[in-house]
C-alpha positions in Angstrom: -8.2 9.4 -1.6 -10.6 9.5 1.6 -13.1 11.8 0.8 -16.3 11.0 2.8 -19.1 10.4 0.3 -22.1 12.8 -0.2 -24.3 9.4 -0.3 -24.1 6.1 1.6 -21.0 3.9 0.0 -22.1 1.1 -1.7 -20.1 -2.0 -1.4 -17.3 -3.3 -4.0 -19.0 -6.0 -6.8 -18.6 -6.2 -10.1 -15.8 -6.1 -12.6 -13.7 -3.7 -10.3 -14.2 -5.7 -7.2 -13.1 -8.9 -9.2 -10.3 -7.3 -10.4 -8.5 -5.9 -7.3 -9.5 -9.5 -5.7 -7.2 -11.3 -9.0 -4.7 -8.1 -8.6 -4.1 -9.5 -4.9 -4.5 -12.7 -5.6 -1.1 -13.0 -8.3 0.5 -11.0 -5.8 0.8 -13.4 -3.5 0.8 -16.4 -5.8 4.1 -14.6 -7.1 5.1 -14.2 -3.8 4.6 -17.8 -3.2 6.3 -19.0 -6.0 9.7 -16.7 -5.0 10.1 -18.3 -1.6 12.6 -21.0 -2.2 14.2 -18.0 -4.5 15.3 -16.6 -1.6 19.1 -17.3 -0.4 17.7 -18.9 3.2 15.1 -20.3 1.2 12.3 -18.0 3.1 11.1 -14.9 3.3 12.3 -11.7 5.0 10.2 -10.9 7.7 9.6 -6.5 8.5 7.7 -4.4 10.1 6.9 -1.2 8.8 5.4 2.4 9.8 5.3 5.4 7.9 2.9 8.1 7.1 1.1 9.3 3.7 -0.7 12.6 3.0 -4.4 12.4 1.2 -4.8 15.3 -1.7 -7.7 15.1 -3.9 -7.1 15.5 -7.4 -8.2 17.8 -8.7 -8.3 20.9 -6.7 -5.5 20.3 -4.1 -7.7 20.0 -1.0 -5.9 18.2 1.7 -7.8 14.8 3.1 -5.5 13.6 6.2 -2.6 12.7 7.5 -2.4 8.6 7.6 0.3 7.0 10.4 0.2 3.9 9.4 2.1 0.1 10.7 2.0 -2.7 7.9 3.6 -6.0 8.6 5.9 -7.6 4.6 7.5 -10.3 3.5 10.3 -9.9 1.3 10.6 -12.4 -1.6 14.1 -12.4 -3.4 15.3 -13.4 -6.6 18.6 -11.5 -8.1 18.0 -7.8 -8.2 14.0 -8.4 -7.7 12.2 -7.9 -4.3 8.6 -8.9 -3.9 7.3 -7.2 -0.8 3.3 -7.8 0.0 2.4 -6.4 3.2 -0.8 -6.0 4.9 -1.5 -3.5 7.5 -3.8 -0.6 9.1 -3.8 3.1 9.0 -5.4 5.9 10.5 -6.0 9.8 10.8 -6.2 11.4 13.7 -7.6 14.7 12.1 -10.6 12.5 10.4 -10.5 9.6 12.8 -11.0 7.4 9.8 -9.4 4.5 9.7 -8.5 1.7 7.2 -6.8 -1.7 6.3 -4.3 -1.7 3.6 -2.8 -4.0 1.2 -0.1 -3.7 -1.2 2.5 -5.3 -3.1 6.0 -3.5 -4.2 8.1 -5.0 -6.7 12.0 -3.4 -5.5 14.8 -3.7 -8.0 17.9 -2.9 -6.7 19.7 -0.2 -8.3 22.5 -0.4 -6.5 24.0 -2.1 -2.8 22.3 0.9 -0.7 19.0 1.9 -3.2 16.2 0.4 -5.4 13.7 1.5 -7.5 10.2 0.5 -6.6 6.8 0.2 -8.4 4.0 -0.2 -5.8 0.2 -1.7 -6.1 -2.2 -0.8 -3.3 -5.5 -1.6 -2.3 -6.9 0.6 0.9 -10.2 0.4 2.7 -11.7 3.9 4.6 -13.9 4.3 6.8 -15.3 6.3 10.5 -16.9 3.2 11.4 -16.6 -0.9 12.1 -18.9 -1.2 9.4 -16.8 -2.4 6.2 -20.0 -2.2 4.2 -20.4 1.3 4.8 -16.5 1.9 3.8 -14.6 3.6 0.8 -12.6 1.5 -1.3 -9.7 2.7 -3.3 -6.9 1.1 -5.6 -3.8 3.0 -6.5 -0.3 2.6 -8.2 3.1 4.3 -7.6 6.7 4.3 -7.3 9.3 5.2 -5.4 12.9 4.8 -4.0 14.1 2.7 -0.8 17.6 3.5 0.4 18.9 0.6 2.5 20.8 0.9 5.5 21.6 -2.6 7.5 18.3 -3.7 8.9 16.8 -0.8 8.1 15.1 0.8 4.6 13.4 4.3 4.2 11.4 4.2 1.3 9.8 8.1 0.2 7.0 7.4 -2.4 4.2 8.6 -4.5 1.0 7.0 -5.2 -2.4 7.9 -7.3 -5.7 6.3 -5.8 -9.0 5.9 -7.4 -12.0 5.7 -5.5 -13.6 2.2 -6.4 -17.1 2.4 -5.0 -16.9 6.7 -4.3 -16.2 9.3 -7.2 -12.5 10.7 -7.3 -8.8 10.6 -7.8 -6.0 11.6 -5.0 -2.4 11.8 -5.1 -1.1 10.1 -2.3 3.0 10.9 -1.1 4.4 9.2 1.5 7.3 7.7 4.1 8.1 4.3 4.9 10.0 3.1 7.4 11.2 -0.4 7.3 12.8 -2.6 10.1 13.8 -6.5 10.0 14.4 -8.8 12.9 
């Protein structure tokens, strides 16, 4: 997912930049319109940390290791959980860095586990310079196993690079804690 272009990135426009800006967008309009779904009539506040491992696709070559802290909301309705978060990540072996976005849609399988399908949006860079950064878009899913106030959520993710060539595959840990 973070390979570090051969040229200088160019910046997101067009069609693809439009659509992750829409993709975002509904998220949180959904997310919006779920709030008084939720039994307090507001959303669950978390913070999260976790880690995911970069592996380009194809060939296998290991990108970085990403610690990452996000801070979610959780929107509930039923057996449905919207979750957009926003955070920032980093690798210590590339020192590249990046902000994230993302938006999980849990459904709960049963009291202690749900099912989730995932949306990111990630931006990469070695610099301050966000025009000079790799953007990348992926979808996923995973599992979140709930215990009290806390949920650990293994997933698996594919990325595309938006404005730099490639695919990655993209596992990870999440580590989820409410107030």
């Amino acid at each position: 997912m973070r390979q570090r272009p051969q040229h200088k990135a160019q910046t997101i426009s067009g069609r693809r930049g439009r659509l992750c800006l829409a993709l975002f967008v509904s998220a949180a309009g959904l997310a919006g319109a779920g709030e008084g779904a939720s039994p307090a009539g507001a959303a669950t506040k978390a913070l999260n940390a976790g880690f995911i491992q970069i592996t380009a696709m194809p060939g296998g070559n290991q990108l970085g290791l990403y610690p990452y802290v996000t801070g979610s909301l959780a929107f509930t309705r039923d057996r449905l959980t919207l979750i957009p978060s926003v955070g920032v990540e980093w690798s210590p072996s590339t020192a590249r860095w990046g902000f994230t976005g993302s938006a999980v849609l849990d459904v709960q399988v049963s009291r202690r586990v749900g099912a989730d399908a995932i949306l990111m949006m990630v931006h990469d860079t070695d610099t301050w310079e966000l025009r000079q950064a790799s953007y990348f878009a992926g979808a996923g899913t995973g599992l979140s196993f709930f215990f009290d106030k806390w949920v650990v959520s293994p997933s698996v993710s594919v990325f595309r690079g938006l404005n730099v060539p490639g695919w990655s595959l993209v596992p990870g840990v999440n580590l989820s804690v409410t107030p």
